[in-house]
TORTI-851139 format. One record per residue (C-alpha): residue number from 1; x, y, z. Coordinates in steps of 0.2 Angstrom, whole numbers. Layout:
MARTOR, num, c1, c2, c3
MARTOR, NUM, X, Y, Z
...
***
This chain:
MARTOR, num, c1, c2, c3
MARTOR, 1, 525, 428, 514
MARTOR, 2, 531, 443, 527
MARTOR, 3, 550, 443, 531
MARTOR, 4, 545, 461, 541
MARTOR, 5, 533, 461, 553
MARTOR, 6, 536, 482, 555
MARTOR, 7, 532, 483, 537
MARTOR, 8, 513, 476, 539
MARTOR, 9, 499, 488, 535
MARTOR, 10, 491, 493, 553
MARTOR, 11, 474, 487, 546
MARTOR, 12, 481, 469, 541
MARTOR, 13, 483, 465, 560
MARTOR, 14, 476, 449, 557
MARTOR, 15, 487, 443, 541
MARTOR, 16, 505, 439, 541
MARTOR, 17, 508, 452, 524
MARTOR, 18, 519, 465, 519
MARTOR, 19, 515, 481, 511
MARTOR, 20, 526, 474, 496
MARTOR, 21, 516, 457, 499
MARTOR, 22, 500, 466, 497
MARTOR, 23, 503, 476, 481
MARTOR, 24, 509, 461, 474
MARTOR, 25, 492, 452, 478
MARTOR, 26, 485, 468, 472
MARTOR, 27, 490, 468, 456
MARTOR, 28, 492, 449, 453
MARTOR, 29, 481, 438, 442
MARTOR, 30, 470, 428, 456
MARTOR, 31, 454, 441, 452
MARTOR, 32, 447, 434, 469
MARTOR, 33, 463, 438, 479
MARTOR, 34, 464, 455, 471
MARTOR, 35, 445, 458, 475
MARTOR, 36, 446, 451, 493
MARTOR, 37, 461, 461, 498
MARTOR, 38, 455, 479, 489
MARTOR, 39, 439, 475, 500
MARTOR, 40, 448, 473, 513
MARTOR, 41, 457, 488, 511
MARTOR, 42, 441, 498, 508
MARTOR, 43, 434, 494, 526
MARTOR, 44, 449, 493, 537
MARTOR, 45, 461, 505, 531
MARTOR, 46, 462, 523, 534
MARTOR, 47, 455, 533, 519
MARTOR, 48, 471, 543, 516
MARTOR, 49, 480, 524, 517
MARTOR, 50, 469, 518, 504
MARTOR, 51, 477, 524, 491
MARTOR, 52, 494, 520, 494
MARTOR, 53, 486, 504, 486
MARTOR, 54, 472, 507, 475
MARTOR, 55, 467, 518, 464
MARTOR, 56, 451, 529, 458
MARTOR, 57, 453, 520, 441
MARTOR, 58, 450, 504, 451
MARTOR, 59, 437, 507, 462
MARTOR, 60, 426, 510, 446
MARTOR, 61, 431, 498, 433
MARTOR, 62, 427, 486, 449
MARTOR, 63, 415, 494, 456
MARTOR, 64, 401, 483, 455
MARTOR, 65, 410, 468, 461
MARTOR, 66, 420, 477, 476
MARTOR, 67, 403, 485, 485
MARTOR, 68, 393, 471, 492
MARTOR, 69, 410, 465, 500
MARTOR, 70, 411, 480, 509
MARTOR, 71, 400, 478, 524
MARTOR, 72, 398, 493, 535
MARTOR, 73, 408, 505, 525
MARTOR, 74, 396, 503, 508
MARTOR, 75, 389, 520, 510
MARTOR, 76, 403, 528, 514
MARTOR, 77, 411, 522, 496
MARTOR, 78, 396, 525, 488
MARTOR, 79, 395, 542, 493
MARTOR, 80, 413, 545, 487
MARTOR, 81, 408, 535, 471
MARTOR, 82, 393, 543, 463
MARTOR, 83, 400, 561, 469
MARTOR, 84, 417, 557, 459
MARTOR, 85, 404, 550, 445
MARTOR, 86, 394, 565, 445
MARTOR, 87, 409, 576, 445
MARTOR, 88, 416, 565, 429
MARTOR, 89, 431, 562, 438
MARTOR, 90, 429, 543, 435
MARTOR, 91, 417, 534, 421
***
């Protein structure tokens, strides 16, 4: 899928993908894809990155699906999650 290696995400080291490739992935129709790489994103990338590709909006209305996939960074999201919860800045 890449045609330019310099235009790979830092934290997708170990797959051949542009950024273009990966928003693509992001916001295609393969709910597995899209939930594999926002995962992905969530425990590799840094936090100010992670937004460059997803959203507040989706980290909640996937929520329950997206936090057992995220392996040692879990508390850290659910911290950021019921504080923008309790703060009604998502639903």
């Amino acid at each position: 899928m890449i045609h330019d290696l310099t235009d790979r995400p830092d934290f997708l080291w170990d797959e051949p993908l542009s950024r273009d490739d990966l928003k693509k992935l992001l916001d295609g129709e393969n709910e597995e894809e899209r939930l594999y790489y926002a995962a992905k994103i969530l425990r590799e990338a840094r936090f100010e990155e992670v937004w460059d590709y997803l959203s507040p909006a989706f980290l909640a209305s996937e929520w329950e699906k997206l936090r057992w996939r995220l392996g040692r960074k879990k508390r850290f999201w659910e911290f950021f999650y019921a504080t923008w919860r309790k703060h009604g800045l998502i639903p």
